[in-house]
N, C-alpha and C positions, 0 to 999 in steps of 0.2 A: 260888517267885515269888508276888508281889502285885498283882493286878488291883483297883485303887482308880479307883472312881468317881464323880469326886466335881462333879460338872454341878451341884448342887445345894448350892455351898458357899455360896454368898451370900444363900441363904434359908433362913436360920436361926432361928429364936425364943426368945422365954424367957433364960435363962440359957443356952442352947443354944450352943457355939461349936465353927465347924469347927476341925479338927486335922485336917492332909493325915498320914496314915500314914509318909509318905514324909519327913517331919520329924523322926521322932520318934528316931531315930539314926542310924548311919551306915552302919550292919550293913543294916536296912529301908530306908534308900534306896538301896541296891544291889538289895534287891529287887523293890523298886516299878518298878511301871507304873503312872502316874494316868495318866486318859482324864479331858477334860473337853472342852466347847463354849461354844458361845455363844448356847442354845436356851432355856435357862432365865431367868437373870440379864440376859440382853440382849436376851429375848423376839423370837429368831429361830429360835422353830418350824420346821421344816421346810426352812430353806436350806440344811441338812445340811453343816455348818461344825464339826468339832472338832479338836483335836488330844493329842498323850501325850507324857509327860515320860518316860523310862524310861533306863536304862543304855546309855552306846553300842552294847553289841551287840546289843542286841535293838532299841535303836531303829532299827539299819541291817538288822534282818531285820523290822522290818516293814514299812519302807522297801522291799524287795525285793517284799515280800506286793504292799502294797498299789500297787507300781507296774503291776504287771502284771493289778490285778482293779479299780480304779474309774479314773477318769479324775478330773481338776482340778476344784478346788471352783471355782463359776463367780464370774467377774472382782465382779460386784456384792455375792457376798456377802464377797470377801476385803475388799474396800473398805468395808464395813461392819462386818466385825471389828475394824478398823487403825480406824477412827474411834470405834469403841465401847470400843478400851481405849485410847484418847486422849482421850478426850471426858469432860466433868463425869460422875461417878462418882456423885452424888448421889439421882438418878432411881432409882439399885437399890435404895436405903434409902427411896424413897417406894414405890416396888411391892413390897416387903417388907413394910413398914408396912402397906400396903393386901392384901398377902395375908394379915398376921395378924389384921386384922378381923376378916374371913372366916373363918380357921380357929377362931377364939374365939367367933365366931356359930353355927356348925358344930356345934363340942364344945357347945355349950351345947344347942341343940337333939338334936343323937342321942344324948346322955346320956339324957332324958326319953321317947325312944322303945324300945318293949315290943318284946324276945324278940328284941335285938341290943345287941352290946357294941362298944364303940369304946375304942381307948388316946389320947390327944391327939399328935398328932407334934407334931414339934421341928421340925422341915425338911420341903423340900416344898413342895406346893400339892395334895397327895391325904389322904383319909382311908381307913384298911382298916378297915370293920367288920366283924367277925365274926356269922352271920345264921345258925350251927348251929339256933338255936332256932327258927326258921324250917320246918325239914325238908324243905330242897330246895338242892341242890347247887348252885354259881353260876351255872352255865352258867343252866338253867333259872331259877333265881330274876332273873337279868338277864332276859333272854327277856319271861319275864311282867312284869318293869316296866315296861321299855320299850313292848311291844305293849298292857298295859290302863292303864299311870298315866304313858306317857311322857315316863319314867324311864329315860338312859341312864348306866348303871355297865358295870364292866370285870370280866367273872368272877375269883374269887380264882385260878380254877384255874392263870390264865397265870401265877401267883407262888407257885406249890404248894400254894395251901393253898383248898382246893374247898369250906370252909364261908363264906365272907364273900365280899365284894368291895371294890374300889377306886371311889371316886368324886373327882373332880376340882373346885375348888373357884376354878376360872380362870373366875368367871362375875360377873355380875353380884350384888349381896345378892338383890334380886327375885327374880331365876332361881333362886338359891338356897333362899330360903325358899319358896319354890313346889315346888320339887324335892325337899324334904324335908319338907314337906307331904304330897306325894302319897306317898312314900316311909313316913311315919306311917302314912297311911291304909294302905297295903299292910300292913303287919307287924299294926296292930290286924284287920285284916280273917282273917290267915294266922296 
């Protein structure tokens, strides 16, 4: 089986284009599970709204699962999913647009910063820089951003990989370039 997830197919960049897995024959869409929501593309963080495409029997056993471990997603946010995939469609190609600003502002600046490596993503709205050079594990290397140059990143560790971190790029340009300011300042310091 294929667990595809793909919440983040509408923020694409570049030459970048989603492909659901689940497309791509008829053999993998037997095996596909896509999960997606409506958290990313229709910036409803948190009203905990998703759903899966998957083969009748596994959609009827998760159907089973999940009848019996969460309760109904509440009335206001189905009402808001039913109006967000009715509704002018255009708004996601404007906050796409305006998340690739940012991330080309982003890449531009942590390329020019010492003793961390960055890949550019494609998708998204995070950046994972790699901070081995650094010589301090995530956990800790967050810790100390946050508490001296408040600097909040996400340790690599939660995504297996304990030399770098994640940073989120759902802010303002300001906040941004401030954040990566103080972020400069730490690595030339360390």
């Amino acid at each position: 089986m294929i667990l595809s997830d793909e919440i983040y197919e509408k923020l694409v960049y570049g030459d970048a284009k989603h492909t659901s897995i689940a497309s791509l024959s008829d053999d993998l869409h037997r095996l596909t599970i896509t999960v997606n929501g409506f958290s990313k593309a229709y910036s409803m963080t948190g009203w905990r709204l998703g759903y899966t495409a998957a083969p009748k029997p596994i959609a009827d056993a998760i159907d089973k699962i999940q009848s019996h471990t969460v309760s109904n997603a509440t009335t206001f946010a189905q009402y808001a999913a039913v109006a967000a995939l009715q509704g002018d469609q255009t708004f996601i190609e404007d906050l796409r647009a305006e998340y690739d600003v940012k991330r080309q502002f982003m890449f531009g600046r942590f390329r020019a910063i010492p003793n961390i490596r960055v890949v550019e993503p494609k998708g998204a709205f995070y950046f994972f820089l790699y901070t081995k050079q650094l010589g301090l594990k995530s956990t800790n290397l967050c810790d100390k951003l946050l508490s001296r140059y408040k600097v909040a990143a996400v340790p690599g560790v939660a995504f297996g990989y304990d030399d770098g971190l994640r940073v989120s790029y759902c802010t303002t340009l300001d906040v941004l370039n401030e954040g990566i300011t103080r972020l400069e300042q730490f690595c030339r310091e360390h």
